[in-house]
N, C-alpha and C positions, 0 to 999 in steps of 0.2 A: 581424216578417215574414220578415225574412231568415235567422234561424234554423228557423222554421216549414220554408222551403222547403229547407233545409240538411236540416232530419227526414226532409220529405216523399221527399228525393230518394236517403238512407240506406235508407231504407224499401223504397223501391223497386228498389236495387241489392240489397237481402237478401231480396225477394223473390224474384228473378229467379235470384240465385246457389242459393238454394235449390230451386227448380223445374228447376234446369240440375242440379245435386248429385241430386235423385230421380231425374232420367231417367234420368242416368249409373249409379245403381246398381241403377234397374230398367229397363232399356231394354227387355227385351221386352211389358212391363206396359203404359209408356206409348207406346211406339210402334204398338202396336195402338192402344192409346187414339185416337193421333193420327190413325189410319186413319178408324177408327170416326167421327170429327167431321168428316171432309171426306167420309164418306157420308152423315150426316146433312144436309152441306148441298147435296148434289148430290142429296138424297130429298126435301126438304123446303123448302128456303131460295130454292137455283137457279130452278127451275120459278116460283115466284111473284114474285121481285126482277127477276129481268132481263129481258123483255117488256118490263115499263113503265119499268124504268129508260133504255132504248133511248128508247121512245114521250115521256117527259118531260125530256130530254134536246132530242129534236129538235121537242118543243113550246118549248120555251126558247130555244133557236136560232133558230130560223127564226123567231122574234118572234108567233107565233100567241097566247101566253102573255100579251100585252099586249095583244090583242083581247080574251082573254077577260076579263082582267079589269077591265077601263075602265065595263060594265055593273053591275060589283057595287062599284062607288068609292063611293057612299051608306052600303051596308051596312056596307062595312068602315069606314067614315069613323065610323059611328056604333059602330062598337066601339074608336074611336082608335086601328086598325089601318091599314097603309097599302095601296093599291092592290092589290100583289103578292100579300098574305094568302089571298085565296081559291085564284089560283092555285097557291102552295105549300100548302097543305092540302088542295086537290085531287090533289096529284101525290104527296103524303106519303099519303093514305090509302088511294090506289088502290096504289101501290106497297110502301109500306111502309118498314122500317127500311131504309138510311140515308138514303132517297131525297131525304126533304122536307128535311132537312137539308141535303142539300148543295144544292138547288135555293134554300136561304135564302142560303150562300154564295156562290151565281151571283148572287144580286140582288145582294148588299151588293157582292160586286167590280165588277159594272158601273154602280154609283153609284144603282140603281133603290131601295133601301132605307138607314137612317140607322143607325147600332151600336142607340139603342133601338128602333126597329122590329125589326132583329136578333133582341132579347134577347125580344121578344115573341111574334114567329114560329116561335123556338125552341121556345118551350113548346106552341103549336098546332102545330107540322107536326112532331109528331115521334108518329107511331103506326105503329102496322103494318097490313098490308095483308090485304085480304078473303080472297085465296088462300093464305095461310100460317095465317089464324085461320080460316076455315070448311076451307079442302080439309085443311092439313096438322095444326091442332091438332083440332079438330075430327073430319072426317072418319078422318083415317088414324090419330089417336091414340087419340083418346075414342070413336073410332067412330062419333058421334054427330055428324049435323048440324049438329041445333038447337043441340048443344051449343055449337058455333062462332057458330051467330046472336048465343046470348046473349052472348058474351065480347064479337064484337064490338062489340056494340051497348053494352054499358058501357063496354068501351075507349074508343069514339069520345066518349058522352059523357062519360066524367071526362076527358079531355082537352080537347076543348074549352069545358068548364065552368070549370074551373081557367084554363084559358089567356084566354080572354075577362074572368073577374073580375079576372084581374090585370091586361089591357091597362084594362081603365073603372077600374081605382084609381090607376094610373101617370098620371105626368106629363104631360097633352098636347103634343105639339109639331109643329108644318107637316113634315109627310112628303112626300118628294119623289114626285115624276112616273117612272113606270113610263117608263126612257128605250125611245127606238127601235130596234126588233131591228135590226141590223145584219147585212146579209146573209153567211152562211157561206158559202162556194165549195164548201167539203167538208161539208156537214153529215153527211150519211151515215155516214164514215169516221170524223168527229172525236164523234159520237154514241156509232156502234159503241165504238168506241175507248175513249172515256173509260168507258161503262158496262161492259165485259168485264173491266176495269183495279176499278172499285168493288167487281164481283160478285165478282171473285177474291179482292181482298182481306179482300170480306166475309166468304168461305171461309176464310181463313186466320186469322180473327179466332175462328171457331167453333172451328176444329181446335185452335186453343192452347189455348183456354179451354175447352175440354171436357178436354185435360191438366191444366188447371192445376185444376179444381174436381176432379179424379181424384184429385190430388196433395193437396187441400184436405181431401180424405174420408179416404182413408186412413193420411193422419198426423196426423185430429182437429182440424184447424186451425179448423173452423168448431163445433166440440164444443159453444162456451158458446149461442151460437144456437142449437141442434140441439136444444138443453133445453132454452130457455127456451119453442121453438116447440112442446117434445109434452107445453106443459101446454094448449094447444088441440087438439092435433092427434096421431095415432101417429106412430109411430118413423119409418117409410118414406115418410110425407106428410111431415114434418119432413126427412129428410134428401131430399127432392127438391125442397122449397122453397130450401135451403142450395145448390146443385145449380145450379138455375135462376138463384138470386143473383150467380153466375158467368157461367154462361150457361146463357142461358134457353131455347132447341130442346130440350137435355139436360133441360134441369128440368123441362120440360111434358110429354116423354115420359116421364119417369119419375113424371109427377103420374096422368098416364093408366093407369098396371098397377095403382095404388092404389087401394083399396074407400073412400078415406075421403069421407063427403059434401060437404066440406069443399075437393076437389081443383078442381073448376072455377073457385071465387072463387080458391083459390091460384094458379092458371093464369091466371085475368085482373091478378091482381096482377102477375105477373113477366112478362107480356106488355104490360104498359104502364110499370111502373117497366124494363122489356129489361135490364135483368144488366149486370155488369161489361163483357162483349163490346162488347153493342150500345150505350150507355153511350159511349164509349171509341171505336169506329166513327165516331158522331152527332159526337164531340165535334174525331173528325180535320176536319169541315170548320166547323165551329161557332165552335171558337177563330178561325179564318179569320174569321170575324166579329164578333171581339169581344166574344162571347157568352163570359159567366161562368160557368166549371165548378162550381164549388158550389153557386152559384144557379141552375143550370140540374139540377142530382142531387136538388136539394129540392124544386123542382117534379115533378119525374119520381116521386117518394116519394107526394106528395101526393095527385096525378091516379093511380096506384096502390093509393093506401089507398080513394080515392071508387071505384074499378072494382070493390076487393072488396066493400065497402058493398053496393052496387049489386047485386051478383051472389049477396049473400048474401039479395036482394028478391026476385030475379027468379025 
């Protein structure tokens, strides 16, 4: 184990020195690049994450979050889910990436959830939200409505498919009491705040990663994928799944310019497995939970492969 994370952490400083090496000798290449990804998320990401991020933010605070879910404590009791469940998968799917995740690490730090309830919430409250799959993949990309219906509607369910057979095979154990909201003095301010601090970072999580899957393409890095994918698929649906695998805004536009029939299941795959980025986002407040990053990248794989299933029904 502890040369594993000796590898893991090699790995990671020669990626990075490598990504810092291209920019420096292509700087005017990737620094537009870098533009181009904080317009994508000021076109696409901004408008649908931060409303609700504000709105679920000051549902959590002001303790309203613990009314609503005291009514569904049977339902979730019978999926050996605890209290909180519905509320964070309410506030994860209206909102979207990274929201329900970190609303799972507001429970666990106020003692309202256990580390395996954590581990199980993780895997349901992690989707994206109806205004970035119907307005911005959908509408603005694909052009198409319906096309966003369908993603979403598979999205939703291979996530909570996957995430509910895993909470009925785990272990039962007495899940704690949704403690009492505790009154804010600022909620307003400390709402605002915390959410403008998320959405920003969110943006700067796109803009890197839309340099780094730049940098990824044009020195081949993702080559042996890129093939193995256009024995299903062409060249340009193949290298925008590679694309999206990075991050996934960049990838679903670029699934969108594509003729191939094949591009909407692609689209709902890398919208429910969310790419390196969002990945990586999920996992900044997740860890905070004690939630397991490998075992949390294998479920995101899983509820992934069941959305393209799915979408290759519908």
């Amino acid at each position: 184990m502890k040369y594993l994370r000796l590898f893991g952490r090699l790995l990671l400083f020669a990626a990075l020195a490598f990504t810092a090496f291209a920019i420096i000798i292509y700087p005017e290449r990737y620094i537009s690049c870098c533009l181009q990804g904080f317009l994508l998320w000021a076109e696409c990401v901004l408008p649908s994450l931060f409303p609700f991020m504000v709105i679920s933010m000051i549902f959590i605070k002001t303790g309203a979050a613990e009314k609503v879910a005291l009514p569904l404590k049977r339902i979730t009791g019978f999926f050996s889910l605890p209290p909180a469940a519905a509320v964070c998968f309410l506030i994860s799917i209206c909102s979207g990436y990274p929201a329900g995740s970190r609303a799972v690490a507001e429970f666990y730090e106020d003692g309202s959830i256990t580390e395996r309830d954590a581990g199980k919430l993780a895997a349901l409250c992690s989707t994206s939200g109806p205004l970035f799959v119907i307005g911005s993949v959908g509408v603005k990309m694909f052009c198409d409505k319906s096309a966003g219906w369908k993603i979403l509607l598979a999205h939703a369910l291979s996530v909570i498919a996957v995430a509910l057979i895993l909470s009925l095979v785990s272990k039962k154990e007495n899940t704690r009491k949704l403690k009492h909201g505790v009154p804010d003095k600022n909620v307003l301010y400390n709402a605002f705040y915390g959410s403008v601090t998320a959405v920003l970072v969110a943006g700067g999580f796109i803009a890197f990663f839309c340099v780094a899957a730049q940098i990824a393409y044009d020195f081949n890095l993702l080559y042996p994928l890129e093939q193995l994918l256009c024995l299903f698929t062409n060249k340009d649906a193949a290298s925008a799944v590679c694309r999206g695998i990075i991050e996934v805004t960049a990838g679903c536009r670029a699934l969108s310019a594509c003729t191939e029939k094949l591009a909407l299941p692609f689209a709902g795959f890398l919208i429910t497995f969310g790419g390196i980025s969002i990945i990586l986002q999920q996992l900044c407040y997740l860890v905070k939970a004690k939630v397991k990053p490998i075992k949390f990248i294998l479920v995101k794989l899983v509820q992934a492969a069941l959305c393209f299933a799915l979408l290759l029904l519908f």
